[in-house]
C-alpha positions in Angstrom: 167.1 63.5 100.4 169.2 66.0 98.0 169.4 62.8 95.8 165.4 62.7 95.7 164.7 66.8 95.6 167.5 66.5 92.1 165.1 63.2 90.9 161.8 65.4 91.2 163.6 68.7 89.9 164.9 66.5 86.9 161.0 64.9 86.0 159.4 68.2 86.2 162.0 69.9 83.6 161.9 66.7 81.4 158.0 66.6 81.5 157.5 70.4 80.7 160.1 69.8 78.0 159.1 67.0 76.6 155.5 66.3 77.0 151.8 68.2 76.4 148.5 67.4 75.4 149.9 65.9 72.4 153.0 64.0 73.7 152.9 61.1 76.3 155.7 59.1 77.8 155.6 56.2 79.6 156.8 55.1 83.1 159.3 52.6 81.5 160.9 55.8 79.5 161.1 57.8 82.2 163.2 55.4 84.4 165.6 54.7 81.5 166.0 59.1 81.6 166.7 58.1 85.3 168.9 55.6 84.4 171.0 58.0 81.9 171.5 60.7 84.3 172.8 58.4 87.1 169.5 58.8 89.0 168.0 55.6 90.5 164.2 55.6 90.3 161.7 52.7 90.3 158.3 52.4 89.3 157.2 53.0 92.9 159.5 56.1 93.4 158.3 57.4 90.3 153.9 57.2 90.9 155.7 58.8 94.4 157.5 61.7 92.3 154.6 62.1 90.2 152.3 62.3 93.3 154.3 64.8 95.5 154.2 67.3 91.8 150.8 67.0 91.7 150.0 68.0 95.1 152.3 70.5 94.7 149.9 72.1 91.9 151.0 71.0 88.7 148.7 69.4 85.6 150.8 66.1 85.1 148.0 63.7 83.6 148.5 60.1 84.9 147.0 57.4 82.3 147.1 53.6 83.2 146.7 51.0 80.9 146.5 48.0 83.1 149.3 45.1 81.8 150.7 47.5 79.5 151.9 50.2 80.5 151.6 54.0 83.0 151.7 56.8 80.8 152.7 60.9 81.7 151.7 64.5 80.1 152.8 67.7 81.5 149.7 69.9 80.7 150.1 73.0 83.0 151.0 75.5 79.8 151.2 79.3 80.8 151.7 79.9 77.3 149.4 78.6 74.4 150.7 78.0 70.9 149.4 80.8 69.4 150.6 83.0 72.3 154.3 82.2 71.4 153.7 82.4 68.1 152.6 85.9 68.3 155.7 86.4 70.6 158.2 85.3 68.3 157.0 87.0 65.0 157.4 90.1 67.2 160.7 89.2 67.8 161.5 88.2 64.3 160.3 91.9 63.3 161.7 93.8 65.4 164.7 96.1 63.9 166.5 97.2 66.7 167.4 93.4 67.7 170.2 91.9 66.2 170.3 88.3 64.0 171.8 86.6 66.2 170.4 87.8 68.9 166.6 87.2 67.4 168.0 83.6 66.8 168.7 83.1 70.4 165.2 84.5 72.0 163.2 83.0 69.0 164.8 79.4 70.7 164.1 80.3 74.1 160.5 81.5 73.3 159.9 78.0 71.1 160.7 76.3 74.6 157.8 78.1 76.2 155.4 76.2 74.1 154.5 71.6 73.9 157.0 69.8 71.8 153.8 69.1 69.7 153.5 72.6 68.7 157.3 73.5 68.8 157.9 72.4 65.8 155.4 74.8 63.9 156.2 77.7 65.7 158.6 79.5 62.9 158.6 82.9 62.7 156.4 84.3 59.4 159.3 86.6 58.6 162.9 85.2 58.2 165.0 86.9 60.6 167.9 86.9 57.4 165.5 89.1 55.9 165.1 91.8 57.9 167.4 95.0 58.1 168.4 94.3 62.1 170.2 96.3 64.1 174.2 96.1 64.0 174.5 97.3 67.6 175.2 93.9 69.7 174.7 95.7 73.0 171.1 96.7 72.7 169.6 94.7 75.4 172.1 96.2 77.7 171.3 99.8 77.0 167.7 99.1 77.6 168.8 97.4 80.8 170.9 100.6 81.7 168.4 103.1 81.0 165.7 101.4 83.2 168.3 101.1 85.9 168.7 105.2 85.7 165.0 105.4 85.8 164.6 103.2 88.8 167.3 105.0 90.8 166.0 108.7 89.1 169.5 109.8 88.1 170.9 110.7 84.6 172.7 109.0 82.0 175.6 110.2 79.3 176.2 108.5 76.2 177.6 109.0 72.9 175.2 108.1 69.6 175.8 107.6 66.0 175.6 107.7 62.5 176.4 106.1 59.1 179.1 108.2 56.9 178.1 107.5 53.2 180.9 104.6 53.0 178.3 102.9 55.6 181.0 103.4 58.4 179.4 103.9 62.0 181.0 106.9 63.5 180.1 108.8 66.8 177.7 112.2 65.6 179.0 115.5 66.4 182.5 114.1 66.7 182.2 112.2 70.2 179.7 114.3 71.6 178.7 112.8 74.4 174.6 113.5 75.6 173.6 113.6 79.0 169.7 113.1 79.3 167.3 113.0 81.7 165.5 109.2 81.1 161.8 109.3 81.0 160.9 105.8 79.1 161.3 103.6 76.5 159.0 103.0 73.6 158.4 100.6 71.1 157.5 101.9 67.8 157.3 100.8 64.3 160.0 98.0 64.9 162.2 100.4 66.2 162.8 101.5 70.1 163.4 104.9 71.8 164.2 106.1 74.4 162.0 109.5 75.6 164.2 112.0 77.7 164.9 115.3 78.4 168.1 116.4 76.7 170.3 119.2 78.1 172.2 119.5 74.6 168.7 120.5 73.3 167.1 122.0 76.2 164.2 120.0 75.9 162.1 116.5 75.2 164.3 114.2 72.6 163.8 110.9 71.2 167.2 108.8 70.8 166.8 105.3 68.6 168.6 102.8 71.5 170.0 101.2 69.1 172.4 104.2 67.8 173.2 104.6 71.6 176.4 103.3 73.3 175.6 101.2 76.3 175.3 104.5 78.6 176.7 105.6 82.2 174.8 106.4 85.3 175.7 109.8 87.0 175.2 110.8 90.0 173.2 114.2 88.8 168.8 113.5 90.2 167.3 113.5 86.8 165.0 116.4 85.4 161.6 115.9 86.7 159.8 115.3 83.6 156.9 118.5 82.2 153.9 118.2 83.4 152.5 118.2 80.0 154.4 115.4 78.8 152.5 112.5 77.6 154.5 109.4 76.5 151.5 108.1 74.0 151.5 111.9 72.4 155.0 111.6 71.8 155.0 108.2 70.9 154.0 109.5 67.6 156.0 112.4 67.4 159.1 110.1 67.3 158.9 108.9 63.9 156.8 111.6 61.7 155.7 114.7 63.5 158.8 115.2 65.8 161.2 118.4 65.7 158.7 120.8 64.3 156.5 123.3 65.9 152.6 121.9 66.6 150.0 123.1 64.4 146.3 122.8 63.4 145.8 122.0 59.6 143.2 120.4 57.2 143.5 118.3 55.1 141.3 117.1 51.9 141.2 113.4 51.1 139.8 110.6 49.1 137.3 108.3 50.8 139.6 105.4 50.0 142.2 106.9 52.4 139.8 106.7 55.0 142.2 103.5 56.7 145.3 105.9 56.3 143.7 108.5 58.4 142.2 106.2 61.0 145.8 104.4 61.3 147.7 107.9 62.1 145.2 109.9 63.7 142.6 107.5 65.4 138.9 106.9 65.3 138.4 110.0 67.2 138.8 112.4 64.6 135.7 114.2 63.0 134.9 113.8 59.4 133.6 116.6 57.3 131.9 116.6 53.6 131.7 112.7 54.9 129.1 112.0 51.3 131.5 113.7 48.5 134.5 112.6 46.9 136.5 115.2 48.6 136.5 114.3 52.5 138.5 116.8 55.5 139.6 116.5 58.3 141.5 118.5 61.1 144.2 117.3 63.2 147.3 118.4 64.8 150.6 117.7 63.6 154.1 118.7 63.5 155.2 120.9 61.3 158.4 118.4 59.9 159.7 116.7 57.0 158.4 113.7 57.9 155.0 115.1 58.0 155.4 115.7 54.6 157.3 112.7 53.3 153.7 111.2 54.6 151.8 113.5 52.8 153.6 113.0 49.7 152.9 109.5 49.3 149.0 110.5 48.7 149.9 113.1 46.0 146.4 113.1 43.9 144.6 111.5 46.5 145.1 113.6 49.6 146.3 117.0 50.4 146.6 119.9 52.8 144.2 123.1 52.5 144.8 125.2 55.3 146.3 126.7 57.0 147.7 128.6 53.9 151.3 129.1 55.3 151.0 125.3 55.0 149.9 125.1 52.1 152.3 127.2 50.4 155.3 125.1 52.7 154.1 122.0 51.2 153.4 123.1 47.4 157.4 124.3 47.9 158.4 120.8 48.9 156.6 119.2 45.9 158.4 121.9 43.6 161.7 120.6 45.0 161.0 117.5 44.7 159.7 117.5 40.3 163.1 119.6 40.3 165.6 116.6 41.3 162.9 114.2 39.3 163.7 116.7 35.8 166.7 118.2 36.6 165.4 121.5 35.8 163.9 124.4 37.5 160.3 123.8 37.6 157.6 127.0 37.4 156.5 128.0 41.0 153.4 125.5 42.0 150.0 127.8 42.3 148.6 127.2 45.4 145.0 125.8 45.5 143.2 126.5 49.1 139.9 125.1 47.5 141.1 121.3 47.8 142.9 119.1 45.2 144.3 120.7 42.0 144.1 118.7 39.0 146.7 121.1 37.5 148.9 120.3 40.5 148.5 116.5 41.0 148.8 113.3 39.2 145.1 112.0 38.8 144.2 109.3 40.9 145.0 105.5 39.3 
């Protein structure tokens, strides 16, 4: 009997592996597998083997060719090609896994798709590309910090930083966090984790992959603000985050129309929707990378109110013609009507 359940065990994985909609193989090939791995099966045992797996539920498609031959497809697929496919370039994309790493679940993920289609299934990017992660323990972080969430405790951890010789060193010389874990987000290639800090007395976002794998305490985690939303802060980590929450307008092009729909959403309203000189008014935090955004649309998009904005970001873009000319450049006049022409480079 033990003999017969390791026979049936041993088809099923073979078929899945090596047969689809595309891929037959006969009786006669399967029996020599048999043969290979010390397994005796005959044609009977095998239309019994094949049988007792369909019963059982799975799609194994039985074609007979009388005189010639029996032939076998696996076709139960919970994964279609273009499923994986979509799986693995995420994979391949993703910054905060490692090369090898990618490597190995880009193999296993192949695996979930017919040997007809395995082939294809390359991922559009090459993982030797990409600027991955250096931190080999990734995975297990992630796996630790859910663990703290599931048991609602608290987790310490040191995190780092690159010294300008590109030498990862523990920030704040060892410090080591201890956070209350909230969740874990995937953003722009990069994942975070979402917790309250007590260093900071409040919500931080830590990149996982500049974490050391981190310890469970005993300490009941922080119950988390009421007022905390994960998709609100979702954006916070990676351009409006440590600055104070404000209300501002800004004055666009209409050709930036994507841009705002791709940070803001489809919910925002549009003013002066017929002229060359479009607005609209969002929150944002008040941060440098709120402005390293805005300062990729010099010419073409800029902020008109409020004024103590205005005047913050006209500051920025003196700074920044300063390091370009290596001078001291004349104090920018600030423009609350819209876009200055005086001010900005026309648009190309």
């Amino acid at each position: 009997m033990a003999n017969n359940k390791s026979r049936v065990l041993f088809l099923l994985d073979w078929l899945q592996e090596n047969t689809d909609e595309e891929c037959a193989v006969s009786g006669a090939e399967l029996r020599q597998k048999f043969k290979e791995k010390d397994m005796n099966a005959t044609a009977a045992t095998l239309r019994d083997d094949i049988a007792m797996l369909r019963e059982a539920g799975y799609d194994i498609e039985v074609r007979e060719e009388p005189g010639v031959a029996t032939w076998y497809k696996y076709l139960d697929r919970e994964w279609s090609g273009s499923e994986v496919q979509i799986l693995i370039d995420a994979v391949a994309s993703s910054l905060f896994i490692t090369k090898e790493k990618s490597r190995q679940l880009i193999d296993r993920l192949a695996k979930l798709a017919g040997p007809s289609e395995r082939a294809q299934l390359k991922p559009g990017i090459r993982v030797e590309d990409q600027m991955k992660a250096q931190n080999e323990f990734v995975l297990y972080t992630i796996q630790k910090i859910r663990e703290a969430i599931e048991k609602d405790c608290r987790i310490r951890f040191r995190y780092f930083e690159y010294t300008p010789d590109l030498e990862r060193i523990p920030k704040h010389k060892g410090y080591v966090y201890e956070v209350s874990p909230y969740a874990t987000i995937w953003k722009q290639d990069r994942y975070y984790l979402i917790g309250w800090s007590e260093k900071h007395g409040g919500i931080i976002n830590f990149r996982i992959d500049r974490m050391e794998v981190p310890q469970l305490t005993a300490d009941a985690r922080r119950p988390a603000p009421t007022d905390l939303k994960l998709e609100d802060n979702s954006d916070k980590i990676f351009w409006m985050f440590d600055g104070p929450e404000e209300e501002v307008t800004l004055r666009f092009r209409p050709e930036l129309m994507n841009q705002i729909t791709d940070r803001f959403g489809t919910e925002v309203k549009i003013e002066n929707k017929k002229t060359k000189s479009m607005e609209v008014t969002v929150k944002v935090h008040l941060s440098p990378t709120f402005y390293a955004w805005l300062f990729q649309y010099v010419g073409e998009m800029t902020v008109i109110s409020p004024e103590h904005v205005v005047s913050q970001y006209a500051e920025r873009l003196g700074h920044a013609l300063d390091d370009v000319l290596g001078t001291e450049p004349p104090p920018l006049p600030v423009d609350p009507s819209g876009l200055n022409p005086h001010t900005l480079p026309a648009v190309r």
